[in-house]
C-alpha positions in Angstrom: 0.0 0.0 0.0 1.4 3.1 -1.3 1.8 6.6 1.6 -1.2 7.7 -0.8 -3.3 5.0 0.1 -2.7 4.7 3.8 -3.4 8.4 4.1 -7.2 7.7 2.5 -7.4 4.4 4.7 -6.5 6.3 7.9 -9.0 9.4 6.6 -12.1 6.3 6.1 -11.3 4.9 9.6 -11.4 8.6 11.0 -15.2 9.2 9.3 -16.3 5.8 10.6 -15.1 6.4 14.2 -16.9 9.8 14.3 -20.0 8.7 12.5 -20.3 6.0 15.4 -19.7 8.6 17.9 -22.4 10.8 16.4 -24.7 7.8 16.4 -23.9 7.2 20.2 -24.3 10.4 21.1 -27.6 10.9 18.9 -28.7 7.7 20.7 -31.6 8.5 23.3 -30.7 5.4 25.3 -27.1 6.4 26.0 -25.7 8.4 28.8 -23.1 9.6 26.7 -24.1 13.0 26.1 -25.5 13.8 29.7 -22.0 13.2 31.6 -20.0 14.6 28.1 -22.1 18.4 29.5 -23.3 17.6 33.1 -20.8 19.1 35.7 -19.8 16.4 38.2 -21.3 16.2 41.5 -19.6 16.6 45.0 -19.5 12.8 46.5 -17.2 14.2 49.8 -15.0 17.1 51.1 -12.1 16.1 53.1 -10.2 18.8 55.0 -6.6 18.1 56.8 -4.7 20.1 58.8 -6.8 22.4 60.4 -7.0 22.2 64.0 -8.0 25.9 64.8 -11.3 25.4 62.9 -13.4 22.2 62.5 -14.8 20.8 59.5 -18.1 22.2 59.6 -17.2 25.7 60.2 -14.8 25.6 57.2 -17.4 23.8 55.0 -19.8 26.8 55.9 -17.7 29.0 54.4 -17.2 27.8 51.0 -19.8 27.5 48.1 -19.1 24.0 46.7 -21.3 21.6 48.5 -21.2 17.4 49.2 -23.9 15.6 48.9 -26.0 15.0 51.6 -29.5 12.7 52.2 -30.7 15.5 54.7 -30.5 18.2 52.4 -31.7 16.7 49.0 -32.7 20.0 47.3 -28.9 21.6 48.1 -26.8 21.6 44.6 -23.4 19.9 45.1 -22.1 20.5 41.6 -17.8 20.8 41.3 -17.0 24.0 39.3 -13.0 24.6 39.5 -13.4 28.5 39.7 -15.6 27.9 42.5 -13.5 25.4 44.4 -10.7 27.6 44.0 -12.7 30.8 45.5 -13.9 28.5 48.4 -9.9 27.9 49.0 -9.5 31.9 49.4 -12.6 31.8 51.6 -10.8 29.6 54.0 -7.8 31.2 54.0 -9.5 34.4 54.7 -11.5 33.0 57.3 -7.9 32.5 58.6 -6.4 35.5 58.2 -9.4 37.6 59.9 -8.4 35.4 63.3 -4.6 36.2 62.8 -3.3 32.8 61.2 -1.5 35.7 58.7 0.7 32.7 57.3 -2.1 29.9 57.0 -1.6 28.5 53.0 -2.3 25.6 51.1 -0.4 22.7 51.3 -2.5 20.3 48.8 -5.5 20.3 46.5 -6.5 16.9 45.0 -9.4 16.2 43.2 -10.8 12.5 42.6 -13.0 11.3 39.8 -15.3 8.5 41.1 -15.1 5.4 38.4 -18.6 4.5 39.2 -21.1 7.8 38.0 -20.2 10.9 37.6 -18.6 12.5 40.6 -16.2 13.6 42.3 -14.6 13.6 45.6 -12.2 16.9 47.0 -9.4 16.6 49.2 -7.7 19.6 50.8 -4.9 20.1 53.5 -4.2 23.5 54.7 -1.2 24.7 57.0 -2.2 26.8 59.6 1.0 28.5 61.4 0.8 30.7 64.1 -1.4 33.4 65.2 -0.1 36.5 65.1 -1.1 38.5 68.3 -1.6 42.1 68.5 1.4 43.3 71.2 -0.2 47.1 71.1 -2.4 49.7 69.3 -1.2 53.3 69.0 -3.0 56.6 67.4 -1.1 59.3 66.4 -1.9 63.0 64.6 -4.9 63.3 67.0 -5.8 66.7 68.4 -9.5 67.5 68.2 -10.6 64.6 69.7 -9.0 62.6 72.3 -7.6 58.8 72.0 -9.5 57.1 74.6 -12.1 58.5 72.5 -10.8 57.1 69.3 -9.7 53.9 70.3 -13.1 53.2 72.7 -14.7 50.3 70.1 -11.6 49.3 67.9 -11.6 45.6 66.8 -7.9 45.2 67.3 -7.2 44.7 70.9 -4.0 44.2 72.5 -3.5 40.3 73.4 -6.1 39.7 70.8 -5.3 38.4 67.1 -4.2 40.5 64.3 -6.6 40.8 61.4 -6.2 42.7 58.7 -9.7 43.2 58.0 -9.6 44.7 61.8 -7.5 47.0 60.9 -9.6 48.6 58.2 -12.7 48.6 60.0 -10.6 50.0 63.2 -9.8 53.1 60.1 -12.9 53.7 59.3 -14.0 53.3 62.5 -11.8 56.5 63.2 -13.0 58.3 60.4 -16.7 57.9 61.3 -15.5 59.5 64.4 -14.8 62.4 63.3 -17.2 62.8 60.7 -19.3 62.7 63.8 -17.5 65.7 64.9 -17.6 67.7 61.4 -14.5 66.9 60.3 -15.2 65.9 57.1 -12.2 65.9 55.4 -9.7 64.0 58.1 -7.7 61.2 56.8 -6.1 57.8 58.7 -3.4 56.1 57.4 -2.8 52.8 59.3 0.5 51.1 59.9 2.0 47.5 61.5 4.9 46.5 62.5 5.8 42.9 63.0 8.1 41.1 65.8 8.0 37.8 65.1 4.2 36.6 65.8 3.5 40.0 67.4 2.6 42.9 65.5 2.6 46.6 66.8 -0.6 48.6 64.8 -0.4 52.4 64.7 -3.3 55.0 63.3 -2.1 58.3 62.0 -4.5 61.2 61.7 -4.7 64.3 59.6 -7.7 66.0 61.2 -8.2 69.0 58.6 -10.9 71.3 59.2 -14.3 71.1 60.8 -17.2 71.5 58.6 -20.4 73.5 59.1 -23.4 73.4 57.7 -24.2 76.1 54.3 -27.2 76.3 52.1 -29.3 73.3 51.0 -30.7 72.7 47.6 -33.8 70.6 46.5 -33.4 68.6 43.0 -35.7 66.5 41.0 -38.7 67.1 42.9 -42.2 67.6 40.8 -45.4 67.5 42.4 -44.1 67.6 45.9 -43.5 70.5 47.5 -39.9 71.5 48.0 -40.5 72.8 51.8 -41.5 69.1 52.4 -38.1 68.2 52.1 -36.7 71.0 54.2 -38.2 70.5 57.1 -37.3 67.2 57.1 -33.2 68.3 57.2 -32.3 67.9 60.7 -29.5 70.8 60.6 -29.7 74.3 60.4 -27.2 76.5 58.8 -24.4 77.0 60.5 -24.3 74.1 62.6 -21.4 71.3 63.1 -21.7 69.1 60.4 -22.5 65.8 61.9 -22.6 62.5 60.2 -25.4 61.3 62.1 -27.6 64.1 61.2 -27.2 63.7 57.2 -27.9 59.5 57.4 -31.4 60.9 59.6 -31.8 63.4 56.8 -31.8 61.1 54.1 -33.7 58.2 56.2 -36.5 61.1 57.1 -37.1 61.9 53.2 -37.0 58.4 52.5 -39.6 57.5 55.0 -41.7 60.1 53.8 -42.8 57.7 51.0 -43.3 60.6 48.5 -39.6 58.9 47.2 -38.0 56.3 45.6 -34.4 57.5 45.8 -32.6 60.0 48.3 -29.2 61.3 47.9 -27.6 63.8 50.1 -24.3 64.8 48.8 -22.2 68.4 49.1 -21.5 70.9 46.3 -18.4 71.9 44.9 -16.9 71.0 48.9 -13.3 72.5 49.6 -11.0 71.3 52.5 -9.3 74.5 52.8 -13.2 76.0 52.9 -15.3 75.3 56.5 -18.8 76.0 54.9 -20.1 72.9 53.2 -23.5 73.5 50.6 -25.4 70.3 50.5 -27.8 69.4 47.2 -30.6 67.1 48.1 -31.8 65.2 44.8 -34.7 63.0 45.1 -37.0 60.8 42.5 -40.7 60.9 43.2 -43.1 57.8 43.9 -46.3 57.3 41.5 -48.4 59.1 43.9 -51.2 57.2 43.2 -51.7 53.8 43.7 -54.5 50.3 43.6 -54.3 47.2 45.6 -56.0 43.9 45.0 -55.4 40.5 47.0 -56.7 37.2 47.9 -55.1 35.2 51.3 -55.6 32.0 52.8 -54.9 31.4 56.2 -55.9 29.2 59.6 -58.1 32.0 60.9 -60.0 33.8 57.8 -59.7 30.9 55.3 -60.2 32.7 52.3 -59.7 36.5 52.0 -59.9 39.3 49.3 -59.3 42.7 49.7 -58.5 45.8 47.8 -56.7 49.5 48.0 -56.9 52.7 46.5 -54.9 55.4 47.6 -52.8 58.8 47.1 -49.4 59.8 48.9 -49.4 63.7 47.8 -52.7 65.0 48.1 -52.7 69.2 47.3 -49.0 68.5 46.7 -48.0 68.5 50.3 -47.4 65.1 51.0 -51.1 64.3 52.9 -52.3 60.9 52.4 -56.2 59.7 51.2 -56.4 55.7 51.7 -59.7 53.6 50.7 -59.3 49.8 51.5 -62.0 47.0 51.6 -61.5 43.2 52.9 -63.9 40.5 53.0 -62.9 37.0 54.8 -64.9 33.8 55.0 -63.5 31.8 57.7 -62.8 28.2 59.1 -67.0 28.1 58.6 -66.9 28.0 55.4 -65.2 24.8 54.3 -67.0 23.1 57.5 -70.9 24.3 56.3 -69.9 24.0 52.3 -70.9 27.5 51.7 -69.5 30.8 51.5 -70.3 32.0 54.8 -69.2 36.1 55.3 -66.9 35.8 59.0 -65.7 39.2 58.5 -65.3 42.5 56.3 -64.4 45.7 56.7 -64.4 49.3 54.5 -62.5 52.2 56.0 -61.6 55.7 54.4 -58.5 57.4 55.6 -56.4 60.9 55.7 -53.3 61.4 56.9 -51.4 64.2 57.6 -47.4 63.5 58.6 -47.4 66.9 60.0 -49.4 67.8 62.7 -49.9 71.2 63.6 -46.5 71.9 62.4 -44.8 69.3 64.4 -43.3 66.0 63.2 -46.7 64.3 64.7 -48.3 62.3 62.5 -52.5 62.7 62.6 -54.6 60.1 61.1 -58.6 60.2 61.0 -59.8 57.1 59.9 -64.2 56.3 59.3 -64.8 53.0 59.2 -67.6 50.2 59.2 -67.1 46.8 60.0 -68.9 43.1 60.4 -67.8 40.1 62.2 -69.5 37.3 63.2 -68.9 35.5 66.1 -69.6 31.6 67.0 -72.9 32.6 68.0 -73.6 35.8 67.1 -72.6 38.7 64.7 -71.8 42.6 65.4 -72.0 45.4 63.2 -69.2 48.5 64.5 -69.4 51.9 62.9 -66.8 54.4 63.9 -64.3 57.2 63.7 -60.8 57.3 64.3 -58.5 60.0 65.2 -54.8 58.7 65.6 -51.2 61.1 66.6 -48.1 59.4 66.2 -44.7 60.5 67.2 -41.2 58.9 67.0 -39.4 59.4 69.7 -36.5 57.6 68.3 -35.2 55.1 66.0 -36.7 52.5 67.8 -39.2 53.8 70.1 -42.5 55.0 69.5 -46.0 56.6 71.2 -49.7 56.2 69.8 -52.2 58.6 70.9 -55.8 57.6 69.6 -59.8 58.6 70.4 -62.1 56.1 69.1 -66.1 56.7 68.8 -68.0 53.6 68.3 -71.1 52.6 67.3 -72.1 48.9 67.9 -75.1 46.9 66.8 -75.0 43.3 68.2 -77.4 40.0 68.0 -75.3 38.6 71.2 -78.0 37.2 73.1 -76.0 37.7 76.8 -75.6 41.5 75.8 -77.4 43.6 77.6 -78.6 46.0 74.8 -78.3 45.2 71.0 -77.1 48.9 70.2 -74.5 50.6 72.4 -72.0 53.5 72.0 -68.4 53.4 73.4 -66.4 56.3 73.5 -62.4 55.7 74.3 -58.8 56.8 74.6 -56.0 54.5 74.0 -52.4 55.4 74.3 -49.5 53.2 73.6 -46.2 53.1 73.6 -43.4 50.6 71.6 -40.0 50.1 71.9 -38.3 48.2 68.9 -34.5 46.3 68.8 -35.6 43.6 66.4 -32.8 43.4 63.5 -35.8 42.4 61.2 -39.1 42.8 62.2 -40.9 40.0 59.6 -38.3 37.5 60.6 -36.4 38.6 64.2 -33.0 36.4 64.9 -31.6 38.6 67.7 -33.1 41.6 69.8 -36.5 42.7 71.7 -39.6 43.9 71.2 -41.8 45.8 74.2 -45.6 47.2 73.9 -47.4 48.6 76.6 -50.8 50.2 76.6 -54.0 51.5 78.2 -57.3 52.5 77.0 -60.3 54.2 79.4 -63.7 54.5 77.9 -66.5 56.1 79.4 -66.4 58.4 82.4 -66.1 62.1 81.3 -65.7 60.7 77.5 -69.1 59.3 77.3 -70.8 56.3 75.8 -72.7 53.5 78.1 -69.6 51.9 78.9 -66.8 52.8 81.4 -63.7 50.5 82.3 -59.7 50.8 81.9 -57.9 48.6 79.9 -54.0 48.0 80.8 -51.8 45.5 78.7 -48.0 44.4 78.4 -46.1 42.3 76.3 -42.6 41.6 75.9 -40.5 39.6 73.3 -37.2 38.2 73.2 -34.9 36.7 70.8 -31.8 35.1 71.3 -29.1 33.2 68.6 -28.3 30.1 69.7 -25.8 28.9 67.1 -27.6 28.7 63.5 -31.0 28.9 65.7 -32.6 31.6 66.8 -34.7 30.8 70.2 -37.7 33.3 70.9 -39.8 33.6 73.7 -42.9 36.2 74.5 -44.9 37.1 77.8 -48.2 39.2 77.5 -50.5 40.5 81.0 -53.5 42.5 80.4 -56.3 43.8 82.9 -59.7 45.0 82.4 -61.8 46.7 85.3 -65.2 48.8 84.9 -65.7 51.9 86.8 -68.8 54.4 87.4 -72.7 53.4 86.6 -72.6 51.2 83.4 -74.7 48.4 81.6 -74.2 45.2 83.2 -74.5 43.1 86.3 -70.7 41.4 86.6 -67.8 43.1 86.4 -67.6 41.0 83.2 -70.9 42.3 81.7 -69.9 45.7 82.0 -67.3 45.5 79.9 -68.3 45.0 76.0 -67.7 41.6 74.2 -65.2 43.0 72.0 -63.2 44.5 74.0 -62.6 41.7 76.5 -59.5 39.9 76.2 -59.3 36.6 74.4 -56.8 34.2 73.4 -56.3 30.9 71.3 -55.0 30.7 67.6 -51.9 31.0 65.5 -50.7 34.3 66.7 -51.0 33.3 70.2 -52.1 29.4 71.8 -51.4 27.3 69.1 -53.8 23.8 68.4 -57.0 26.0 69.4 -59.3 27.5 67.4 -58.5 31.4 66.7 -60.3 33.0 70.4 -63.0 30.1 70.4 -61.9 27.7 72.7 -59.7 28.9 75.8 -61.5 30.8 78.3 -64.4 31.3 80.7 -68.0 30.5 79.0 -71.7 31.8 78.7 -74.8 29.8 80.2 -75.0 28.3 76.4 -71.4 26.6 76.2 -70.1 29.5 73.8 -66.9 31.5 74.6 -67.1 34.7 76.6 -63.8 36.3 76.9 -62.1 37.9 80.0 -60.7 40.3 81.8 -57.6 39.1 82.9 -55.4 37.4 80.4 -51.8 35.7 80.7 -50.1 34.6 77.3 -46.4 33.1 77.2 -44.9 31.5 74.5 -41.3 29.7 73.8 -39.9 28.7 70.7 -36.9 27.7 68.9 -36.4 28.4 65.1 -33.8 26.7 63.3 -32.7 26.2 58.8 -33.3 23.6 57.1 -31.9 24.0 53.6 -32.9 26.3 50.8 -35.1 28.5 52.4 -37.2 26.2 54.6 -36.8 26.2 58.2 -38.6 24.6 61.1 -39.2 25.3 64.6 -40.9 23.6 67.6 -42.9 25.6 70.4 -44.3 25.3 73.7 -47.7 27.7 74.4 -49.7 28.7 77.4 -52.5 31.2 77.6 -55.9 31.7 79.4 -58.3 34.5 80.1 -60.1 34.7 83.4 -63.4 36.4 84.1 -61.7 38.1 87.4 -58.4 38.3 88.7 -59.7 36.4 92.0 -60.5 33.4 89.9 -56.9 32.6 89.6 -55.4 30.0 91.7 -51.6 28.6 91.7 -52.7 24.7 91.1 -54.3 25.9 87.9 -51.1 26.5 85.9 -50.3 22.9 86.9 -48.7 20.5 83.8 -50.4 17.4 85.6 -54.0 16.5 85.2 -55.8 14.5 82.5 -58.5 17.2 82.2 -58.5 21.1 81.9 -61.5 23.0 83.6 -61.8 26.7 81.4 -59.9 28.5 84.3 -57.0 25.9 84.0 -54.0 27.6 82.1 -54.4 26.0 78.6 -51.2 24.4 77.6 -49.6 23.1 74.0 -46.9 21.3 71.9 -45.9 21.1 68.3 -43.8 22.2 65.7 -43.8 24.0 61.6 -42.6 25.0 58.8 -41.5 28.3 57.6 -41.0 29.6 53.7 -38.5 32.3 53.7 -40.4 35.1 51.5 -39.4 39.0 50.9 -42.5 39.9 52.7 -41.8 37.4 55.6 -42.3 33.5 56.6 -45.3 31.5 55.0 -45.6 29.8 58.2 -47.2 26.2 58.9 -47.6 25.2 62.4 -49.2 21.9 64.0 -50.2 22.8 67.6 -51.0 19.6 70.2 -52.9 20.5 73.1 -51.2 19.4 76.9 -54.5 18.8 78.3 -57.8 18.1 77.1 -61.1 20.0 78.5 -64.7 18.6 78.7 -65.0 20.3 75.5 -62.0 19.0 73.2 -63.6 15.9 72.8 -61.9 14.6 69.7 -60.1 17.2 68.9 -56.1 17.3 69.8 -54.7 20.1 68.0 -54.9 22.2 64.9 -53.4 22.9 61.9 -52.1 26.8 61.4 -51.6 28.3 58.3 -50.7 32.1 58.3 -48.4 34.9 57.0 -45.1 35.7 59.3 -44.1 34.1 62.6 -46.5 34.1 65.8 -44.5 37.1 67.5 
């Protein structure tokens, strides 16, 4: 065979081989072509070396994933350029706790001979930690170094971190923006003796800034004085960091804006006086709502908005909103049966009497129907709000009430109330749809009657407290709520209980509060007929500990208590006994279970199963409920 010939030989043998692959790969029986395209799985990770840090905390850290049977939604696909980020994660992990000389001594990266995976193996060296011997701060004049220094990350004895070391920087320079001087600088410095290392701050102060002029852009229809008097500076004052990031958060909160930006104009640092330009980017100012819910309470809800944030061009408010809900009634008769709706027209106006008091007047009309019975409420609403900072808050409120009732223990089917309700809340939640750390207080008091009017008279006192505390990746919460009731003067009613209206006794049971009962239907003193009556004493406490799952599904498990009594002398000590096969209704009502929750931006979709501790006369096949509601219980 001449060279010519084997060259055309070779060239067939070539076509066949890559028809055949073609045909393989073409073939729909084959797995071929989904490993040729599929990335490899993650089978195992295997660290070595690391002593400092265990597995788990380093696996945390990186994005590549094993496999696991407990978490069977979590992706465990091996990407080089990932694996190779996840390495610098680690090592920066190590670096933040001063392991400055902590490398990579191996990478090795198996291919399974049975599917298509993969199994890492990584060995790290560790070294020393290098420990901070002292922390210096140089250049400082306007403010003193115990000042400075009061906060910084780096301490001595402690590790050296470079990522310390610039927060500690700008730590400084927030300082002193604090104290106007806007244009300071910090240069930071270390020196290193072996595993100790000396850090040193040096500061060029400048010049203290004070507040000039202030500009208005992009504003439209809204008035420009509505941003000025939200500036919390006047001309000529310090400069003060804290009071432009209130600024911009007080325009913001406004809701006239989508975007706030406070920046200064044409600033000099040989120049004290600082100009500031606001620019902001107006809202649609009108706006329409429609929804449908479903939950454990009001089974099936729809409700609709209409509203406008700028009426006249000075930032007032005109809200419309209507709800209907059918509740648990309505899958248990077969028919849409009305539990509750509501129509309410609103004005706001953010600035009362020329004060940053917000005033609300709200007229409203509302149905809801009760187990045995249904009331009809007409009313208006006059609301002030204040801030009185960040995270506290006051409500002052006057509420006149019209009530028609077919409650057949009532003593008249029509009735006015007249009250004033003030309340105050204090707020450290870090996120108050989905808390993991922090508190949240409420305390308030309503009187009706008396010199106000109407046919009833009584105070109302309440407070509740919540807690919640990281524990690890879970979060544990825990809640306590105490309210009173007590009548005064000449009023409608025989008891002390009868002369306070049904709906404003306190009641308790459901999926924001005693969970496996029925929402405010089943825990409680009762009426001659069997059917709840609600209380004037009421005692709520709640524990429960939220943990992830994967994705964003976690669970949680919960122990409730809760009862309202008739009178505070109707308590007794043996009656918030755990023992006991049955529950009499003054018996403090106790239960078990756990949920689900669905991580959404507008908070949990939240599942719970709740198991009641002990049964009463009345829970006669019926253990627990299901709950099905929208963020967690508190």
């Amino acid at each position: 065979m001449n060279p010519t010939q084997q060259g055309r030989s070779k060239l067939s043998r070539g076509l066949v081989a890559l028809a055949l692959s073609s045909l393989l790969v073409a073939s729909p029986g084959t797995s071929l072509c989904q490993d040729a395209f599929k990335p490899p799985s993650v089978s195992s990770i295997e660290i070595d070396g690391n002593r400092v840090f265990s597995d788990g905390t380093l696996k945390k850290v990186m994005r590549t994933k094993e496999r696991s049977y407990l978490r069977p939604f979590r992706k465990s696909v091996y990407r080089k350029d990932f694996l190779s980020a996840d390495i610098e994660s680690i090592l920066g992990m190590y670096r933040r706790h001063g392991y400055l000389k902590a490398k990579l001594l191996s990478e090795r990266v198996e291919r399974s001979s049975r599917g298509n995976s993969v199994s890492i193996h990584l060995e790290f060296v560790e070294g020393p930690m290098v420990v901070v011997r002292s922390v210096s701060i140089d250049g400082e004049a306007a403010l003193q170094e115990a000042r400075l220094a009061k906060g910084l990350k780096l301490q001595p004895g402690g590790p050296f971190s470079p990522v310390a070391v610039e927060e500690d920087r700008q730590s400084i320079l927030e300082k002193y923006a604090e104290a106007g001087y806007f244009y300071a600088t910090v240069s930071d410095n270390a020196v290193f003796d072996g595993d100790l290392a000396d850090a040193n701050y040096v500061v060029s102060e400048g010049i203290q800034a004070v507040a000039g002029g202030v500009s208005v852009q992009g504003n439209k229809t809204v008035a420009e004085r509505l941003v000025r008097r939200e500036v919390t500076f006047k001309q000529g004052d310090v400069l003060k960091r804290s009071q432009l990031v209130e600024t911009q958060q007080r325009i913001f909160d406004s809701g006239l804006f989508s975007d706030v930006d406070l920046s200064p104009v044409n600033a000099d640092s040989v120049v004290p006086v600082v100009d500031l330009v606001v620019r902001v980017k107006e809202r649609k100012m009108s706006w329409v709502g429609t929804g449908i819910g479903y939950g454990s309470s009001d089974q099936l809800k729809v409700f609709g908005e209409w509203g406008h944030r700028n009426v006249g061009g000075m930032g007032r408010r005109l809200v419309s909103s209507a709800e209907v809900a059918f509740g648990r009634r309505w899958l248990a008769e077969g028919e849409a049966v009305l539990d509750q709706s509501r129509l309410e027209v609103g004005f706001v106006e953010p600035w009362l009497f020329g004060t940053r008091t917000a005033g609300q007047l709200v007229a409203y009309h509302e149905y809801k129907k009760e187990a045995a019975f249904s009331q009809d409420f007409d009313g208006v609403t006059f609301t002030a709000k204040r801030d009185l900072s960040s995270f506290s808050k006051v409500y002052l409120s006057y509420d006149n009430r019209w009530v028609n009732t077919t409650d057949p223990t009532a003593i008249r089917d029509e009735y006015v109330t007249r009250s004033l309700y003030l309340s105050g809340t204090r707020d450290l939640r870090d996120d108050i749809f989905d808390p993991g750390r922090g508190s949240y207080q409420e305390s308030s008091w309503k009187v009706a009657g008396g010199a106000l009017g109407g046919n009833y008279s009584f105070h109302k006192l309440s407070f509740s407290s919540s807690w919640y505390t990281p524990a690890g990746s879970a979060v544990v919460a825990a809640r306590f709520k105490v309210g009173y009731e007590e009548p005064f003067g000449r009023t409608f009613g025989v008891s002390p209980l009868e002369r306070v209206p049904f709906e404003e006794r306190f009641r308790t049971g459901g999926a924001m509060s005693v969970r496996g009962y029925l929402e405010d239907d089943e825990i409680g003193p009762r009426d001659s007929s069997g059917n709840i009556a609600g209380g004037r004493f009421l005692i709520l406490s709640n524990v429960e500990v939220r943990f992830p799952l994967f994705w964003r599904l976690s669970g949680a498990v919960f122990f409730d208590g809760g009862n309202v009594w008739a009178n505070p002398s109707d308590i007794k000590t043996g009656q918030f006994s755990l023992r006991g096969a049955t529950a009499g209704d003054a018996d403090y009502r106790y239960s078990y279970g756990g949920g689900l929750r669905l991580r959404t931006p507008v908070g949990p979709i939240r599942v719970d199963y709740g198991r009641k501790l002990k049964l009463s006369p009345y829970d006669e096949g019926d253990r627990g409920q299901f709950h099905f509601s929208l963020g967690q219980a508190f």
